[in-house]
C-alpha positions in Angstrom: 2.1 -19.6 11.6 1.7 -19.1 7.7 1.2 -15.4 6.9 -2.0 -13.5 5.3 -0.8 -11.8 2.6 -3.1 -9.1 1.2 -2.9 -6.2 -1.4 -3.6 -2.4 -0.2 -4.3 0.6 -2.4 -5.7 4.2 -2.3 -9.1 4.1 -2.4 -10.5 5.8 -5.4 -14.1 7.1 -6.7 -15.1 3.9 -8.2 -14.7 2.4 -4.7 -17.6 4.3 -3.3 -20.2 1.9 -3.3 -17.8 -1.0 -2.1 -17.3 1.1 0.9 -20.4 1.9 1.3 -21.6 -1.8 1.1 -18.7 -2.8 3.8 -20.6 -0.2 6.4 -23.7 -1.6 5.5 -23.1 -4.9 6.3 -21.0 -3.9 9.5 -24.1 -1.9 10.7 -26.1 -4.9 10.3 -23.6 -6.9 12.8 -23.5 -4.2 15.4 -27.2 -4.4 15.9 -26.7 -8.1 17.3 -24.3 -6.6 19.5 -26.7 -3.7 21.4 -25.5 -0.5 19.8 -26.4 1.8 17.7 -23.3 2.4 15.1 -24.3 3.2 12.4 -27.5 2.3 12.1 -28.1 5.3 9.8 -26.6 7.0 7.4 -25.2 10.5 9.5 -26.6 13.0 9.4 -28.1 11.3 6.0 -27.5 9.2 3.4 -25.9 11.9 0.4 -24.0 13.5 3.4 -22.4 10.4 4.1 -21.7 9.7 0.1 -20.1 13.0 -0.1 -17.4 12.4 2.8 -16.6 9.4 1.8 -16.1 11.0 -1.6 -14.0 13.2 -0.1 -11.2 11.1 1.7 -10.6 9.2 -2.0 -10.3 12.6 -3.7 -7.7 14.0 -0.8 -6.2 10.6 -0.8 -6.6 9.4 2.5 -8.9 6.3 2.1 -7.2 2.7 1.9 -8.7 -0.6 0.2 -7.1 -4.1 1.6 -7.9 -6.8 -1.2 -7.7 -10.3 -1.4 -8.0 -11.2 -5.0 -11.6 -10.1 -5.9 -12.6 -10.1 -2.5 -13.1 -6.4 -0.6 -11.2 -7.2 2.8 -11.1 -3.7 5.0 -10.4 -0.1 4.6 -9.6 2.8 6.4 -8.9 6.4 6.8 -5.9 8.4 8.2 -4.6 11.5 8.2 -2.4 14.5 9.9 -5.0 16.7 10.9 -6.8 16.5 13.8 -10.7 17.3 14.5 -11.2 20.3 16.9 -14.5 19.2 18.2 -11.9 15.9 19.3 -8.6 17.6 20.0 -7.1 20.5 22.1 -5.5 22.7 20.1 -2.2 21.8 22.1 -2.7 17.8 20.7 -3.7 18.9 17.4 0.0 20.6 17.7 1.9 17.2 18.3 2.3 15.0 15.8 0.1 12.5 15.4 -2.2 10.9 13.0 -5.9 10.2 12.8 -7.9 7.3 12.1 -10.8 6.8 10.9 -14.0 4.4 9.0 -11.9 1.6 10.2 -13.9 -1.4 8.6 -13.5 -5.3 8.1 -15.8 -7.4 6.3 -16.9 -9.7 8.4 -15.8 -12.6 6.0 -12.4 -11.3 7.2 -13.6 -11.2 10.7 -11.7 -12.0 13.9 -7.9 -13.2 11.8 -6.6 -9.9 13.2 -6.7 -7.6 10.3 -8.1 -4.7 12.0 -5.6 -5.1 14.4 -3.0 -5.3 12.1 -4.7 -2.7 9.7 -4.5 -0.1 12.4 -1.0 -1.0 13.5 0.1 -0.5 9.4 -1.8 3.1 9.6 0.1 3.8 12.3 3.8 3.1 10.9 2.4 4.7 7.7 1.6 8.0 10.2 5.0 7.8 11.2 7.2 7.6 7.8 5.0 10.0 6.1 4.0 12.2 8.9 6.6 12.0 11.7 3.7 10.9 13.7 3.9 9.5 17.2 0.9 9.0 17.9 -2.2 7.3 16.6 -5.3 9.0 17.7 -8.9 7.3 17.1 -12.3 8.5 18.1 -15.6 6.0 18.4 -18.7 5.8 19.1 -19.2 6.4 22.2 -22.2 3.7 23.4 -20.1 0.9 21.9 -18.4 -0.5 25.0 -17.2 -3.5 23.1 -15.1 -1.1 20.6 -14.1 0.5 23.3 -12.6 -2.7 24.8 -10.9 -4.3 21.9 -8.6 -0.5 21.6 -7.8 -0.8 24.7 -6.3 -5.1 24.7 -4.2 -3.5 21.3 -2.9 -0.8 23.8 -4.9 2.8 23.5 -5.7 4.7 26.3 -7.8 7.8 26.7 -5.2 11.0 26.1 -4.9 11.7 30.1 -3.2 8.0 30.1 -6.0 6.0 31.9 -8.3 3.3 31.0 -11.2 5.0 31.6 -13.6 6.1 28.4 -13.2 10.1 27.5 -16.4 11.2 25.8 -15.7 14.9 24.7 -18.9 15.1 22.4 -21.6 13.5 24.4 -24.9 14.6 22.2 -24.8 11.6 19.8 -26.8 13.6 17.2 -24.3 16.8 16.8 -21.5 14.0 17.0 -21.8 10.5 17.9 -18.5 9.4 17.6 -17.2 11.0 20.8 -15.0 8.9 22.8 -11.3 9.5 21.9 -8.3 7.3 22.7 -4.6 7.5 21.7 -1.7 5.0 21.5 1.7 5.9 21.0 2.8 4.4 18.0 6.2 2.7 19.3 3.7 0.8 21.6 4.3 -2.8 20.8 1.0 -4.7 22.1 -0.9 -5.4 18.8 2.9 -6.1 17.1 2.8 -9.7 17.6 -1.1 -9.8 15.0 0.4 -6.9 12.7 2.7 -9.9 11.9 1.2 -12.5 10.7 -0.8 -9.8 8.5 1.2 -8.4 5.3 0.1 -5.5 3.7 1.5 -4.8 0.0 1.1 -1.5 -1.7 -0.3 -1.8 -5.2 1.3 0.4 -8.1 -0.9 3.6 -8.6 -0.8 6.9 -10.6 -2.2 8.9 -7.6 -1.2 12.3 -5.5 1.0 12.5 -3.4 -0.2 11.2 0.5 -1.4 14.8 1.3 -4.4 16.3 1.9 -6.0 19.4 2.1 -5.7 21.0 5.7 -7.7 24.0 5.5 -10.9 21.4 6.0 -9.9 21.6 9.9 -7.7 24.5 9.6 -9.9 27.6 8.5 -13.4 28.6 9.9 -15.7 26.4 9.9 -19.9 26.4 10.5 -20.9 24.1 12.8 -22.5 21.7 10.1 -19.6 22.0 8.1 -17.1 20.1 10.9 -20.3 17.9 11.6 -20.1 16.8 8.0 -16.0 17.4 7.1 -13.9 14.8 5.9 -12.2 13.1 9.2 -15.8 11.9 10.5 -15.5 8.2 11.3 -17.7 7.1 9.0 
């Protein structure tokens, strides 16, 4: 089978509303399929902006192109959510993904499957990471299904969903699920998908870990940087 080829790069400023757009449209699909993602900017609109703002400036947003054409991006990092994580998980290394998005032009050739097994080996060579760590929103069943056929499992190993946030407003995205990242179920999509890095005069793939790391209000991890979207 011929192989997609497509071009991925740090995710800068100038990307904002191209993300923004890409969530927008993907909201408008998830209506047709009975949930609620994202249905709303949360908790608003400028809050939203602003993280989004924030994972370009830290450097831990992606852009997959094709050409001119916006195919999917995505956010990872080292540092774990404590709403989300035990302290004892945030201690083992793993990385976090998050705003995992394809445009629906691009939908169903595998990308996000490949996308998220790339994030993962990326997690490992820059990270020592082994394991990939998601959390989604928790009323959509379907998401819930498609991480588990690409091998995740909630962290006590079953397939059962774990909710560990169940008001929706303080934190809708509250069902977790981990993979090891030397599981091989999605490795057969990840490919027929190439990812190439494009040159960039950017910082180094670190970010700032006192936004998990130091007190924090209760709005302030609500809003931080590692929400899903």
């Amino acid at each position: 089978m011929p192989k997609a080829i497509y071009k991925i790069h740090r995710a800068t400023p100038q990307d904002l509303n191209t993300i923004i757009q890409l969530i927008d449209e993907a909201s408008k699909w998830l209506r047709l399929k009975g949930t609620d993602q994202w249905a709303r900017p949360w908790p608003d609109a400028e809050s939203r902006r602003q993280r989004i703002l924030d994972g370009m400036r830290n450097g831990i947003t992606w852009i997959v192109r094709d050409g001119d054409d916006t195919v999917a991006t995505i956010s990872m990092t080292s540092v774990g959510n404590p709403l989300l994580w035990s302290p004892e998980e945030r201690r083992e290394p793993a990385v976090y993904l998050h705003r995992l998005v394809v445009s629906r032009k691009y939908a169903g050739q595998g990308v996000g499957a490949a996308l998220l097994e790339w994030a993962a080996q990326q997690g490992r060579i820059r990270y020592g990471a082994e394991i990939v760590r998601i959390d989604v929103w928790q009323d959509n069943l379907a998401l819930h299904s498609y991480y588990r056929r690409l091998g995740f499992k909630s962290p006590s190993g079953t397939d059962e969903t774990e909710v560990r946030v169940r008001d929706k407003n303080f934190w809708p995205s509250g069902a977790v699920f981990q993979r090891d990242i030397s599981n091989t179920t999605a490795h057969h999509i990840s490919q027929r998908i190439i990812f190439i890095p494009e040159p960039q005069n950017s910082s180094p793939f670190e970010i700032s870990r006192h936004r998990y790391d130091t007190p924090f209000s209760a709005f302030a991890l609500r809003t931080a940087t590692a929400s899903p979207w």
